[in-house]
Biopython code that builds the backbone (N, CA, C, O; Angstrom):
import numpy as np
from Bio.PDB.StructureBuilder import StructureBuilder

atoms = [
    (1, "UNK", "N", (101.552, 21.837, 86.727)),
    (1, "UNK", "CA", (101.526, 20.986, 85.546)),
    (1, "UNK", "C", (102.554, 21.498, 84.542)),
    (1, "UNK", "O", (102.592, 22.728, 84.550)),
    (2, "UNK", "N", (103.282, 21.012, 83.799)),
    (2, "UNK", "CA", (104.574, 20.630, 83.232)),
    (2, "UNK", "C", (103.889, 20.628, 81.709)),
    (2, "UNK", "O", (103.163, 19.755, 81.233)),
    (3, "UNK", "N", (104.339, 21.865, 81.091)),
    (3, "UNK", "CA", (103.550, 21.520, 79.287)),
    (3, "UNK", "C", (104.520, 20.410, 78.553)),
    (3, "UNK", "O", (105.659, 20.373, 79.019)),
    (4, "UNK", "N", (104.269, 19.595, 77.586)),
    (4, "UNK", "CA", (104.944, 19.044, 77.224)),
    (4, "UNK", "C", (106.053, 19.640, 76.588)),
    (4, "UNK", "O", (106.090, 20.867, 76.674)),
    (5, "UNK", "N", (107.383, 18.835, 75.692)),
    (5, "UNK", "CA", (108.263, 20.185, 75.281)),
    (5, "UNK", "C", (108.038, 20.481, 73.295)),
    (5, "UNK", "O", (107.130, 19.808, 72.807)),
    (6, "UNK", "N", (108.350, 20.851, 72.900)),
    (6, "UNK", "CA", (108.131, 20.898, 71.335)),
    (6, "UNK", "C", (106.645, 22.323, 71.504)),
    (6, "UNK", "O", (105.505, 22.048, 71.130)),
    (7, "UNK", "N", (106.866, 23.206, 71.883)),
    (7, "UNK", "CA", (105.355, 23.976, 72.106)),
    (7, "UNK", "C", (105.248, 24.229, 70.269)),
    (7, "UNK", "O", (104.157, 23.805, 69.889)),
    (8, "UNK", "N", (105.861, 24.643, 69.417)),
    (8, "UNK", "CA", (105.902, 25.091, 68.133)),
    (8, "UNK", "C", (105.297, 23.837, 67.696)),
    (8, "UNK", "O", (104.435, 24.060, 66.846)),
    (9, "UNK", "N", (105.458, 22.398, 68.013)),
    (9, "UNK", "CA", (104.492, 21.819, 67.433)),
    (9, "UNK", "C", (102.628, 22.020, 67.909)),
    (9, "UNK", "O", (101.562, 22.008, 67.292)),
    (10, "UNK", "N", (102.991, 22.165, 69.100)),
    (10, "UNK", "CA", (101.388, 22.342, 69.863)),
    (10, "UNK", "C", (100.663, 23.328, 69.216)),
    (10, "UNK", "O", (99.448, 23.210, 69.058)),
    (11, "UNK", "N", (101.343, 24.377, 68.791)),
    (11, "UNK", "CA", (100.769, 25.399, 68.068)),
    (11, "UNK", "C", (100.438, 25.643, 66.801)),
    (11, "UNK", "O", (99.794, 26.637, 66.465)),
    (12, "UNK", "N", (100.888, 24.684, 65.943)),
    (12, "UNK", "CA", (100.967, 24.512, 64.682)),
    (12, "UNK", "C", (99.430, 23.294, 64.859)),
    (12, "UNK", "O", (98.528, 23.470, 64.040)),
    (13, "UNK", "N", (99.284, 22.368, 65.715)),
    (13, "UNK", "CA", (98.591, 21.576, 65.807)),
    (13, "UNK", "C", (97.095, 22.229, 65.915)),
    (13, "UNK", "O", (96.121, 21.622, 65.471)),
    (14, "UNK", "N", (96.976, 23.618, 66.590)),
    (14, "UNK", "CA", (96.226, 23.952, 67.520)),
    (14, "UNK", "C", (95.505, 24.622, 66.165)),
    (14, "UNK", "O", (94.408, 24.404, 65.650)),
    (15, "UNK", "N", (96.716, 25.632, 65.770)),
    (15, "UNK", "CA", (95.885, 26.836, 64.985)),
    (15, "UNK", "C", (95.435, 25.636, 63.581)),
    (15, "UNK", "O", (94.550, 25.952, 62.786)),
    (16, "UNK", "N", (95.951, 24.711, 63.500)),
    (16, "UNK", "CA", (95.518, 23.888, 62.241)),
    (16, "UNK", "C", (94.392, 23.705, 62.448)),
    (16, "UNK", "O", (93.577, 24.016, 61.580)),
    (17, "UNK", "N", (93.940, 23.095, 63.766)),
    (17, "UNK", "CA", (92.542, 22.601, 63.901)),
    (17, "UNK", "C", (91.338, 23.804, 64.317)),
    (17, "UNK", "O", (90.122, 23.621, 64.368)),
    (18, "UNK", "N", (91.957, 24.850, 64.544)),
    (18, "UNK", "CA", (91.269, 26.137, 64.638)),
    (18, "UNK", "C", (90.807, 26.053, 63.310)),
    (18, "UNK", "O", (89.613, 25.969, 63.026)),
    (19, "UNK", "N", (92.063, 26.080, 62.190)),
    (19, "UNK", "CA", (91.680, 26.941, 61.009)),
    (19, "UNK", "C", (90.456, 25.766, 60.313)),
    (19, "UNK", "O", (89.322, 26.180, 60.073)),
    (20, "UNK", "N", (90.810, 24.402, 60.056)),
    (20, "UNK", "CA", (89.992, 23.665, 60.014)),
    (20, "UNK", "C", (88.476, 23.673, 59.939)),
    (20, "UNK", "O", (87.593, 23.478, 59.103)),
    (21, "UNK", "N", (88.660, 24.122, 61.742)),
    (21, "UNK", "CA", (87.087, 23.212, 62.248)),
    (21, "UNK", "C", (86.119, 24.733, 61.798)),
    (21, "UNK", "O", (84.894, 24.668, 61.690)),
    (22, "UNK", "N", (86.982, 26.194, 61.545)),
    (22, "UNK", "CA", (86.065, 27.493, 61.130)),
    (22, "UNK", "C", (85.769, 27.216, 59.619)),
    (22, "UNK", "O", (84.868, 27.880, 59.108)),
    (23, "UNK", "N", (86.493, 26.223, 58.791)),
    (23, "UNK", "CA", (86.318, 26.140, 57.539)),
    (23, "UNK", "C", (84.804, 25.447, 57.063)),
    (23, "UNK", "O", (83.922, 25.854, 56.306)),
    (24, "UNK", "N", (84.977, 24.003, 58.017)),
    (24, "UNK", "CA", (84.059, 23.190, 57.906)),
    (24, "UNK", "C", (82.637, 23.402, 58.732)),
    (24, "UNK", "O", (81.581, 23.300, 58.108)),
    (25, "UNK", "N", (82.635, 23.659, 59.953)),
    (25, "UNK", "CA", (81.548, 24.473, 60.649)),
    (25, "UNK", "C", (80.841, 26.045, 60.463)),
    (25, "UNK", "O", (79.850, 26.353, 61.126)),
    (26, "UNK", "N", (81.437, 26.935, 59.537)),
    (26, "UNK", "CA", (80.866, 27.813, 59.427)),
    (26, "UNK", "C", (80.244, 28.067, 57.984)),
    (26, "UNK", "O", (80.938, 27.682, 57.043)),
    (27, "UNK", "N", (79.169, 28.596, 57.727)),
    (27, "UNK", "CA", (78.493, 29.178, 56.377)),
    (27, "UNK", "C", (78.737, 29.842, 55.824)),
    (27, "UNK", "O", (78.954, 29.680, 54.623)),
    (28, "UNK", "N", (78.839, 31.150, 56.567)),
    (28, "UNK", "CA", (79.620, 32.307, 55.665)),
    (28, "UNK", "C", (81.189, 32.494, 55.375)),
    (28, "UNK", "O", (82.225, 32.329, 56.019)),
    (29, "UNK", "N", (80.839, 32.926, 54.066)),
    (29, "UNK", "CA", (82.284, 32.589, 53.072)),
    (29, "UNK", "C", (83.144, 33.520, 53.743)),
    (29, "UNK", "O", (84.314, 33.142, 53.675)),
    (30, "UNK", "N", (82.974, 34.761, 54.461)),
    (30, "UNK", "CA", (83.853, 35.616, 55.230)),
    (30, "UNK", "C", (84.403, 34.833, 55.940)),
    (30, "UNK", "O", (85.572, 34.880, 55.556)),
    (31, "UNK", "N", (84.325, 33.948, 56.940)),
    (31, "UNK", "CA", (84.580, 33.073, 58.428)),
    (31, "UNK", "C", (85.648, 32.120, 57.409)),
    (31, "UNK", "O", (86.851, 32.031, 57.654)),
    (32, "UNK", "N", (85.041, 31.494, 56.340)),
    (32, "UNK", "CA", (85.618, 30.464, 55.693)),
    (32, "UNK", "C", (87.150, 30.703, 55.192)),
    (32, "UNK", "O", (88.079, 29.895, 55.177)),
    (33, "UNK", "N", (87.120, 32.157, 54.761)),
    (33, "UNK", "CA", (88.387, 32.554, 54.142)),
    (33, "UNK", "C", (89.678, 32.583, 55.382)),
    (33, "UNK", "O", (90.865, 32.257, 55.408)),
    (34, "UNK", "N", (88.625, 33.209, 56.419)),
    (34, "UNK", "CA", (89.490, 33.499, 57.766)),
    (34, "UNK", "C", (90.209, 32.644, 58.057)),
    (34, "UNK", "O", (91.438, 32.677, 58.133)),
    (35, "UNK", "N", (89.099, 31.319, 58.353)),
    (35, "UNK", "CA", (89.557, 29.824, 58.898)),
    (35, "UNK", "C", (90.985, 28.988, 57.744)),
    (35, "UNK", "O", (91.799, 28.117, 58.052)),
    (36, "UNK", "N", (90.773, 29.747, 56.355)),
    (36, "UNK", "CA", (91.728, 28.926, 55.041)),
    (36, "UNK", "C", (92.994, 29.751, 55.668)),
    (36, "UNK", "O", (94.063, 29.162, 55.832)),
    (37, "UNK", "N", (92.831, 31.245, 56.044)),
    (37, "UNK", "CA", (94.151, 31.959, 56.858)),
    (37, "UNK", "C", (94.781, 31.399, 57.682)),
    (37, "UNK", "O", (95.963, 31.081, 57.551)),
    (38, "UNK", "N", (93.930, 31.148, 58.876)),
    (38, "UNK", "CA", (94.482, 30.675, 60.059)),
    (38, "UNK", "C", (95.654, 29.120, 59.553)),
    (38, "UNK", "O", (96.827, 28.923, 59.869)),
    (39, "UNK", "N", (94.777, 28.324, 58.746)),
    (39, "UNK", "CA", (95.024, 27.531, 58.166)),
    (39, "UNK", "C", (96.765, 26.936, 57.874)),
    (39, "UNK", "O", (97.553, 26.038, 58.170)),
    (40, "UNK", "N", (96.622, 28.130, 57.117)),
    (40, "UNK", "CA", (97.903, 28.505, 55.964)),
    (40, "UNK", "C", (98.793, 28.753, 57.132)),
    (40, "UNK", "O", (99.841, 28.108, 57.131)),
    (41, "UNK", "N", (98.566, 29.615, 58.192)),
    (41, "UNK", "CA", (99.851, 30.561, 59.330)),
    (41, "UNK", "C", (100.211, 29.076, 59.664)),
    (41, "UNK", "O", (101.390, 28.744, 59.538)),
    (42, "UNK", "N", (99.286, 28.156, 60.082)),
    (42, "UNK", "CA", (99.734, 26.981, 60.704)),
    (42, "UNK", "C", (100.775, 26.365, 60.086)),
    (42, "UNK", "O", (101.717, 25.916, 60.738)),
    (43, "UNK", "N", (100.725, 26.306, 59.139)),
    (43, "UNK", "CA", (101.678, 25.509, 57.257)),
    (43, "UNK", "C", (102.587, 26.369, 57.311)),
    (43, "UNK", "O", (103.602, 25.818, 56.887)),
    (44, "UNK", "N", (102.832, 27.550, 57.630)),
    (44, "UNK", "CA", (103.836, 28.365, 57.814)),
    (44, "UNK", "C", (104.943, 28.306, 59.061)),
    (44, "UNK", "O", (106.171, 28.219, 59.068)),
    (45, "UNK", "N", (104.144, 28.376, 59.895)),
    (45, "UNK", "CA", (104.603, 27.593, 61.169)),
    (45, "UNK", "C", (105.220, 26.571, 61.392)),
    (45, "UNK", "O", (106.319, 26.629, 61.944)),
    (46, "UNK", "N", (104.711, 25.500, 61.051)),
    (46, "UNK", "CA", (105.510, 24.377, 60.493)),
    (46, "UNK", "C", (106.330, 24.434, 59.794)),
    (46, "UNK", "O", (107.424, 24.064, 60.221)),
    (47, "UNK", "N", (106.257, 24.829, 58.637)),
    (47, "UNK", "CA", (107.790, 24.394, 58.051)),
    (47, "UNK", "C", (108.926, 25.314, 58.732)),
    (47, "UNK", "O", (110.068, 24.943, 59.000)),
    (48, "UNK", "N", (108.359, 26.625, 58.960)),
    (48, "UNK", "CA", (109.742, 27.159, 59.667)),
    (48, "UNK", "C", (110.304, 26.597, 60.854)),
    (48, "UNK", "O", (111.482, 26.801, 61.147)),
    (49, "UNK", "N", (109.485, 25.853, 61.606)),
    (49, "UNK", "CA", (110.204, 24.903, 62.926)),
    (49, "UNK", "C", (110.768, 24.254, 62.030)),
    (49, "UNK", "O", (111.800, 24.873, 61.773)),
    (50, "UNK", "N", (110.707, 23.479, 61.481)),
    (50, "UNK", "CA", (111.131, 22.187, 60.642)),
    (50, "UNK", "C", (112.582, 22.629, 59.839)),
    (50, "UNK", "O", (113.495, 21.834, 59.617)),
    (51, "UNK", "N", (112.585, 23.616, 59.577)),
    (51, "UNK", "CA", (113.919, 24.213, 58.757)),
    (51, "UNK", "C", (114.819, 25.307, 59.886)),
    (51, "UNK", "O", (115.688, 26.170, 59.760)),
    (52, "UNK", "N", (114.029, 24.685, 61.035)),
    (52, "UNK", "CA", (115.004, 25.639, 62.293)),
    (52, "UNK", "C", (116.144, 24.597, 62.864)),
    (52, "UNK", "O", (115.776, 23.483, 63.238)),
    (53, "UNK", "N", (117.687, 25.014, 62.932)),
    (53, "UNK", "CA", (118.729, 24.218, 63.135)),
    (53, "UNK", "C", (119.330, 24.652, 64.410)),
    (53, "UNK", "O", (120.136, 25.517, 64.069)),
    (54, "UNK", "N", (119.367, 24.563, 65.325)),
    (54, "UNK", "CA", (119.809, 24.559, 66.879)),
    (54, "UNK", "C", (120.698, 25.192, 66.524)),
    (54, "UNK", "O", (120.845, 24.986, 65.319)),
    (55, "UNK", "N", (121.561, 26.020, 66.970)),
    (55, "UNK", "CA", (122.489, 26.284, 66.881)),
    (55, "UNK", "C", (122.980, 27.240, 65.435)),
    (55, "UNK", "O", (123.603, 28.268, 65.702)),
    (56, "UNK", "N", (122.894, 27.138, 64.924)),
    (56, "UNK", "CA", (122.782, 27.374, 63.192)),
    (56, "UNK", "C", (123.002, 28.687, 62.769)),
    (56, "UNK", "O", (122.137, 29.397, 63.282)),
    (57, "UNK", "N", (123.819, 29.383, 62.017)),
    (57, "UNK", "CA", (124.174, 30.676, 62.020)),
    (57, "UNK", "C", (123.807, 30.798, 60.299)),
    (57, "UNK", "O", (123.879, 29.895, 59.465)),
    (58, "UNK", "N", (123.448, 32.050, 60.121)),
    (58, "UNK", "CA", (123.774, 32.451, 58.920)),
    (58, "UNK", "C", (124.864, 31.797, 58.026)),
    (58, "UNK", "O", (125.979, 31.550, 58.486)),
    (59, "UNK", "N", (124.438, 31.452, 56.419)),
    (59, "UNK", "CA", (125.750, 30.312, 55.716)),
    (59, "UNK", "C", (126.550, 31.324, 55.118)),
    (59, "UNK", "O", (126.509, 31.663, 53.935)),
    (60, "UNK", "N", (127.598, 31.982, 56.400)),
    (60, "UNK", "CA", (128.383, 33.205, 55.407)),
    (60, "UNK", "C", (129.426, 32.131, 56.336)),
    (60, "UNK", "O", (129.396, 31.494, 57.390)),
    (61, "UNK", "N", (130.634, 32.489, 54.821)),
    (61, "UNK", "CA", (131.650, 31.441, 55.444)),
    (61, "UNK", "C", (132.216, 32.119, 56.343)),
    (61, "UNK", "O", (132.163, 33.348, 56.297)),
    (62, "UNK", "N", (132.896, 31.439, 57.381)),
    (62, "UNK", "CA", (133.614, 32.121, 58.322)),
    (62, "UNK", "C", (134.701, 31.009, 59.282)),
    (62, "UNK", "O", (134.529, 29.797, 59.410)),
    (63, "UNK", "N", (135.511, 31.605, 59.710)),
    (63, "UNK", "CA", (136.638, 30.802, 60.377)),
    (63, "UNK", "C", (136.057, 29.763, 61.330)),
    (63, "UNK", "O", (134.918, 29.909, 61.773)),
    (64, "UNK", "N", (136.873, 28.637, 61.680)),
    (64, "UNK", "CA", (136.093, 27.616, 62.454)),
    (64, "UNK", "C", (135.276, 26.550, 61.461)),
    (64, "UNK", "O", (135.333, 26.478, 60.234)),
    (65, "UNK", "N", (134.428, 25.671, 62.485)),
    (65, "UNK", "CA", (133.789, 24.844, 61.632)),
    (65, "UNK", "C", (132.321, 25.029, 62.295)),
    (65, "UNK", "O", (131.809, 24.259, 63.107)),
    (66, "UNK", "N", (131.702, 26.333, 61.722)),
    (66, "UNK", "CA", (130.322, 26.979, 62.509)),
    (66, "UNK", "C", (128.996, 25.646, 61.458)),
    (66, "UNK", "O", (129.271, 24.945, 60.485)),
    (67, "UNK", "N", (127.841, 25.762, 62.098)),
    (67, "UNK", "CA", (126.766, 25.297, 61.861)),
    (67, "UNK", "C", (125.993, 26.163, 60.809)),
    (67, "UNK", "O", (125.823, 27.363, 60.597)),
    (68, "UNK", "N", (125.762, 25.449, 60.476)),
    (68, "UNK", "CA", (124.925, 26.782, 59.361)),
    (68, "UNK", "C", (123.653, 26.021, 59.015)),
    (68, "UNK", "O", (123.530, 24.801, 58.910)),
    (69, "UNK", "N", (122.515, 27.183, 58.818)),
    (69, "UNK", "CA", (120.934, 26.976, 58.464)),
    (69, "UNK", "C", (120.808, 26.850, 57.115)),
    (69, "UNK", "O", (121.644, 27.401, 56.399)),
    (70, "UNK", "N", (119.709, 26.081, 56.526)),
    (70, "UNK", "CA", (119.500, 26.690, 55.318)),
    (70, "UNK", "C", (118.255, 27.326, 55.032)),
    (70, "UNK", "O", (117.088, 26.941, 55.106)),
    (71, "UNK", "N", (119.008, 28.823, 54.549)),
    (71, "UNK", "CA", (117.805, 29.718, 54.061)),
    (71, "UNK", "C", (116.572, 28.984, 53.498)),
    (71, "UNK", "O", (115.449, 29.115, 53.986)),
    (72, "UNK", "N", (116.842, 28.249, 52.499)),
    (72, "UNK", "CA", (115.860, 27.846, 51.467)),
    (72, "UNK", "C", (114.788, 27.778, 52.157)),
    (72, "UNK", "O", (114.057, 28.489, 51.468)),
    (73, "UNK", "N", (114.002, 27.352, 53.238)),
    (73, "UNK", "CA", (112.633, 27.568, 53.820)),
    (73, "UNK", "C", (111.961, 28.472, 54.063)),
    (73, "UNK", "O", (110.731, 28.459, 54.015)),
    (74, "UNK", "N", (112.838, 29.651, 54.442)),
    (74, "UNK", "CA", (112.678, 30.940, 55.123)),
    (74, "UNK", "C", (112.064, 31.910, 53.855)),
    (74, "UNK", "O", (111.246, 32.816, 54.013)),
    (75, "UNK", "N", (112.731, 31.442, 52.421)),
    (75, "UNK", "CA", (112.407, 31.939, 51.326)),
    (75, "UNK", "C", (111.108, 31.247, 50.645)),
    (75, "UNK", "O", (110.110, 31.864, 50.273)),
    (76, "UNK", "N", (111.273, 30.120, 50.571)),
    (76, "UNK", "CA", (109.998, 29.379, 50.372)),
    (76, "UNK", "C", (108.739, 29.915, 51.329)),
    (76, "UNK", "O", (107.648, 29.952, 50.760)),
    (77, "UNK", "N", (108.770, 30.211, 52.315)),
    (77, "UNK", "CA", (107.591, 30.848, 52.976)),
    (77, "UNK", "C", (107.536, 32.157, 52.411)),
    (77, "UNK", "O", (106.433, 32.291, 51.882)),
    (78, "UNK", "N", (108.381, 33.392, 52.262)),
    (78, "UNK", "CA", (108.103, 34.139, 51.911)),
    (78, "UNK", "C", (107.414, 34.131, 50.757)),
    (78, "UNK", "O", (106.283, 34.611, 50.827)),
    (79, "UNK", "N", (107.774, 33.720, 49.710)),
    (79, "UNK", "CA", (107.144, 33.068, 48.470)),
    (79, "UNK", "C", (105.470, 32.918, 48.511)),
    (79, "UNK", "O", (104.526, 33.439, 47.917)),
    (80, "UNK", "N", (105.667, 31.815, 49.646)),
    (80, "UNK", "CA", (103.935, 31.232, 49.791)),
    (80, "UNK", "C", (103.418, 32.586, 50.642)),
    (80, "UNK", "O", (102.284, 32.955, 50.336)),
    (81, "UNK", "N", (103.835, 33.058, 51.263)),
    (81, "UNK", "CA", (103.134, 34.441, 52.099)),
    (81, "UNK", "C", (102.269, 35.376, 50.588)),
    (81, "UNK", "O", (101.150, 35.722, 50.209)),
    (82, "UNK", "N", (103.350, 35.414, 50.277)),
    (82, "UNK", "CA", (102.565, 36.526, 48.847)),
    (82, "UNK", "C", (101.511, 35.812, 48.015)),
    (82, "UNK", "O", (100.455, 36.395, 47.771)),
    (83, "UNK", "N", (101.839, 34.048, 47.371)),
    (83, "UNK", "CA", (100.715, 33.910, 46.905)),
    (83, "UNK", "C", (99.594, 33.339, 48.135)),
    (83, "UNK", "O", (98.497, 32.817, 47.932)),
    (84, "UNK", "N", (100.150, 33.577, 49.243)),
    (84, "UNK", "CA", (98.914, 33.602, 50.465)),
    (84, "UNK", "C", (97.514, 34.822, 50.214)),
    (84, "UNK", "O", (96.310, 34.846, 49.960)),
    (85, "UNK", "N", (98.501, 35.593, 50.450)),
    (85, "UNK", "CA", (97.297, 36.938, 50.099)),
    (85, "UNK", "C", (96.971, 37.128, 49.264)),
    (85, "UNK", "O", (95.772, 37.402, 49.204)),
    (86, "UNK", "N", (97.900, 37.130, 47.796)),
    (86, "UNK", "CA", (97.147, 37.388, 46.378)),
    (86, "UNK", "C", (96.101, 35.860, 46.541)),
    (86, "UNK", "O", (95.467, 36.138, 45.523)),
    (87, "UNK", "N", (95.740, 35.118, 46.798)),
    (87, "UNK", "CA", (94.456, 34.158, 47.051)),
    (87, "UNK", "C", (93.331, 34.511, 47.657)),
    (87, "UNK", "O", (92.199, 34.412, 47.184)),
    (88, "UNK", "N", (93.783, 35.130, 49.232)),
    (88, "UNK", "CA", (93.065, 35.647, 49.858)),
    (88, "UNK", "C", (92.067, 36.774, 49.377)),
    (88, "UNK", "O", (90.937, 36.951, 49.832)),
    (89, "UNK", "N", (92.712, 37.545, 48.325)),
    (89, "UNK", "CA", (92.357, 39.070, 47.958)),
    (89, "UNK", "C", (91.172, 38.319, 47.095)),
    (89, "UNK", "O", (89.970, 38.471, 47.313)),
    (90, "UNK", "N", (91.797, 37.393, 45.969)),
    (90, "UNK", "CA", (91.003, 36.942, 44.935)),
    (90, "UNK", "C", (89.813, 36.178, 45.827)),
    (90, "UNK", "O", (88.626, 36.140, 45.506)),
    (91, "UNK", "N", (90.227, 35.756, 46.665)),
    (91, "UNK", "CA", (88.743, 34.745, 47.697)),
    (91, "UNK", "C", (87.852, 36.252, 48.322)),
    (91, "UNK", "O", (86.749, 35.946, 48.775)),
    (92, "UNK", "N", (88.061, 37.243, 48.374)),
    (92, "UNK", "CA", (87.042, 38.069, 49.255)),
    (92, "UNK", "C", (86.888, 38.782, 47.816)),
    (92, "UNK", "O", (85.783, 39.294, 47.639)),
    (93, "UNK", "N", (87.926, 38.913, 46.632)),
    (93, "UNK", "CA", (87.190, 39.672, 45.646)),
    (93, "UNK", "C", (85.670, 38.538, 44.648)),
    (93, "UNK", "O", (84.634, 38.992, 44.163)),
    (94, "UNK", "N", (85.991, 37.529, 44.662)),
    (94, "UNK", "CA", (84.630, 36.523, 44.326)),
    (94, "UNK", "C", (83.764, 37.056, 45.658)),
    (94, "UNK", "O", (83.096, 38.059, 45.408)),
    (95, "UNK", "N", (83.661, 36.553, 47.036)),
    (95, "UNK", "CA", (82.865, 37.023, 48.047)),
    (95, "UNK", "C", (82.090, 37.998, 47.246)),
    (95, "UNK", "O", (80.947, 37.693, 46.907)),
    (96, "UNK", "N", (82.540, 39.009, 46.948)),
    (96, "UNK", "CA", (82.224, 40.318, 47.051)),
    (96, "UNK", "C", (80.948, 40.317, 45.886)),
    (96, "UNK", "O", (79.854, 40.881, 45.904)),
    (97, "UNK", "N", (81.625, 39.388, 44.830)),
    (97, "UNK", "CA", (80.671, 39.608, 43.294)),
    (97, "UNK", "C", (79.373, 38.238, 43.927)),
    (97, "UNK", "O", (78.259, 38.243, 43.404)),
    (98, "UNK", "N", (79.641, 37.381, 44.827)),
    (98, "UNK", "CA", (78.475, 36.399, 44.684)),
    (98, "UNK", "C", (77.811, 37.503, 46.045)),
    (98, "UNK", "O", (76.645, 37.685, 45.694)),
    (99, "UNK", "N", (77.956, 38.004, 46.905)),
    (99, "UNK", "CA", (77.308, 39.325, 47.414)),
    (99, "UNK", "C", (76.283, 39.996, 46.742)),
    (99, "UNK", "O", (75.108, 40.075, 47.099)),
    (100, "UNK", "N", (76.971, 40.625, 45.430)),
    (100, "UNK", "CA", (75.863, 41.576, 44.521)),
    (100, "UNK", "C", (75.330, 40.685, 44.107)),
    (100, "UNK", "O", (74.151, 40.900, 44.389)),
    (101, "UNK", "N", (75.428, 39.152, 43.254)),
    (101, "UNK", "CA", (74.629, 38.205, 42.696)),
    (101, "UNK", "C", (73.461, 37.875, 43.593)),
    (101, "UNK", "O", (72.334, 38.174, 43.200)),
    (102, "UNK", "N", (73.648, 37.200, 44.930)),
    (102, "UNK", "CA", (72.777, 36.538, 45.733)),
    (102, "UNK", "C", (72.117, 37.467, 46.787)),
    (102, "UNK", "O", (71.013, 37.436, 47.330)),
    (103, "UNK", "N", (73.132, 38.265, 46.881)),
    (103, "UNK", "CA", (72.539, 39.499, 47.932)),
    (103, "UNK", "C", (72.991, 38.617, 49.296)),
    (103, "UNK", "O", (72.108, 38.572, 50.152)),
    (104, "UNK", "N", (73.694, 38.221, 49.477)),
    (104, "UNK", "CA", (74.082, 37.384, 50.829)),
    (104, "UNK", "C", (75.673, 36.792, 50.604)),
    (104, "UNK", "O", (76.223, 36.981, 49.518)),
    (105, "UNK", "N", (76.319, 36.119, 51.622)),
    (105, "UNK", "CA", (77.134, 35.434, 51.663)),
    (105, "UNK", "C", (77.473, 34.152, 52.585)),
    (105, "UNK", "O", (78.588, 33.797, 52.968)),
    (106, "UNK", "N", (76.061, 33.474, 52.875)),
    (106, "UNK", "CA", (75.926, 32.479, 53.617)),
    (106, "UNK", "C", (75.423, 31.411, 52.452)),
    (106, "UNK", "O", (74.587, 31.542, 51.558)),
    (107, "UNK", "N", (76.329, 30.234, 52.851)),
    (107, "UNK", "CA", (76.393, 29.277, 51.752)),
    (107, "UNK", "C", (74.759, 28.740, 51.741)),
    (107, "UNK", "O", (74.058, 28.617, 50.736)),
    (108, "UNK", "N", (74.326, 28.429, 53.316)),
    (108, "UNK", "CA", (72.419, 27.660, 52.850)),
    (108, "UNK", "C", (72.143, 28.443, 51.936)),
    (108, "UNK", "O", (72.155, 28.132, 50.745)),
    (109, "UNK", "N", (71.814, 29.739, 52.461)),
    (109, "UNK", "CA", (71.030, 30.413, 51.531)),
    (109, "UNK", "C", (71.410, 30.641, 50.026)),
    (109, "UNK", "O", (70.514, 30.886, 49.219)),
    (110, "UNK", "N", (72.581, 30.572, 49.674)),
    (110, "UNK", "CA", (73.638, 30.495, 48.210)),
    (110, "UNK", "C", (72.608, 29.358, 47.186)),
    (110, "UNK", "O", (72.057, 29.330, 46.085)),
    (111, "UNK", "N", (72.826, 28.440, 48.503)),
    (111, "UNK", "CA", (72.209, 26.841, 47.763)),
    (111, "UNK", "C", (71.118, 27.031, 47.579)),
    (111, "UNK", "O", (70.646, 27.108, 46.445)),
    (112, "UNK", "N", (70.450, 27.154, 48.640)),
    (112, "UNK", "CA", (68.644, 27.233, 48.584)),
    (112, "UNK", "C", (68.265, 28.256, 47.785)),
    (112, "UNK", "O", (67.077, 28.070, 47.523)),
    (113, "UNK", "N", (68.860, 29.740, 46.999)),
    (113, "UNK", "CA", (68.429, 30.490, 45.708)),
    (113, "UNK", "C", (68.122, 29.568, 44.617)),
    (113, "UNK", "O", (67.173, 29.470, 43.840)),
    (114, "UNK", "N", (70.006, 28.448, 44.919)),
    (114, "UNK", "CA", (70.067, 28.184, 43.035)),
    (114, "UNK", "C", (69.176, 27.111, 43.199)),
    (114, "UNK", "O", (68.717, 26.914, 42.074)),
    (115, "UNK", "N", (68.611, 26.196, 44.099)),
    (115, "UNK", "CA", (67.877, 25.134, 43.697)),
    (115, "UNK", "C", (66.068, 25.908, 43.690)),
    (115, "UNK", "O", (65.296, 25.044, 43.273)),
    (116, "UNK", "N", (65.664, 26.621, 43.875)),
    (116, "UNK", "CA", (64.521, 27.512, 43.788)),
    (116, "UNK", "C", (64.409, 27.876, 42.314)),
    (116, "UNK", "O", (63.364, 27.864, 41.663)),
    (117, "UNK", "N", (65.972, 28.295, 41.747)),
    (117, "UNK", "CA", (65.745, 28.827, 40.925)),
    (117, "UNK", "C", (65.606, 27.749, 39.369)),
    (117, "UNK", "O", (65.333, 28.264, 38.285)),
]
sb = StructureBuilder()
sb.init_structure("model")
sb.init_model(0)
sb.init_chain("A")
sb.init_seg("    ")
for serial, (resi, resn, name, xyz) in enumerate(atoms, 1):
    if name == "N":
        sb.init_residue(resn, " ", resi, " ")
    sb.init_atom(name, np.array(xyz, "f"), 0.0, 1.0, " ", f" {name:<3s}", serial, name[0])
structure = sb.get_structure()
C-alpha cells in the first residue's frame, strides 16, 4: 500500500486531532494542557510546511538567479514557541493553585465542589 504524498500534511492533520480529541475527552486539567501542546506543535507544523519553498536557499544575495525562502515564518514560529510555553507554564502554574483550592484537578469533581458549595 502506497501512502498518499503530502505526509507533513497527514501529520499536522493527525497530531491536530490527537491534540483535540485529549482536550475535549479528558477531565483532568494536566491531560488538557498536554492535548492544548500537542495542539499548538500541529499549528507549528503547519505553517512551517506552508512557508517551505522547494528548492529555496537562504535570501543572501548571490550570483545567478537562485530561489530564495522567506524567513518570516521560521521567525514567526519561533516567536509563538516562547509565548507557547510562557502559556503553558502559566496553565500548570493556575493547575497548581486550583490543586491547593479543590484538593484535585479533575474538572467533575471542580464542578460538583462549587455547585455543593
Amino acid at each position: 500500500m502506497e501512502w498518499p504524498g503530502l505526509y507533513n500534511y497527514w501529520i499536522v492533520i493527525f497530531l491536530m486531532m490527537a491534540g483535540l480529541y485529549i482536550v475535549m475527552a479528558r477531565a483532568n486539567l494536566i491531560k488538557k494542557m498536554v492535548g492544548l501542546s500537542i495542539f499548538q506543535v500541529s499549528v507549528f507544523v503547519f505553517y512551517l510546511t506552508m512557508g517551505k519553498v522547494s528548492g529555496g536557499t537562504a535570501p543572501i544575495v548571490i550570483d545567478g538567479d537562485p530561489v530564495y525562502s522567506n524567513p518570516l515564518p521560521h521567525v514567526l514560529i519561533l516567536t509563538a514557541i516562547v509565548v507557547g510555553v510562557a502559556t503553558l507554564a502559566l496553565g500548570l502554574a493556575l493547575i497548581v493553585r486550583i490543586k491547593e483550592s479543590y484538593g484535585t484537578i479533575e474538572e467533575d469533581d471542580i464542578e460538583k465542589q462549587e455547585t455543593d458549595a
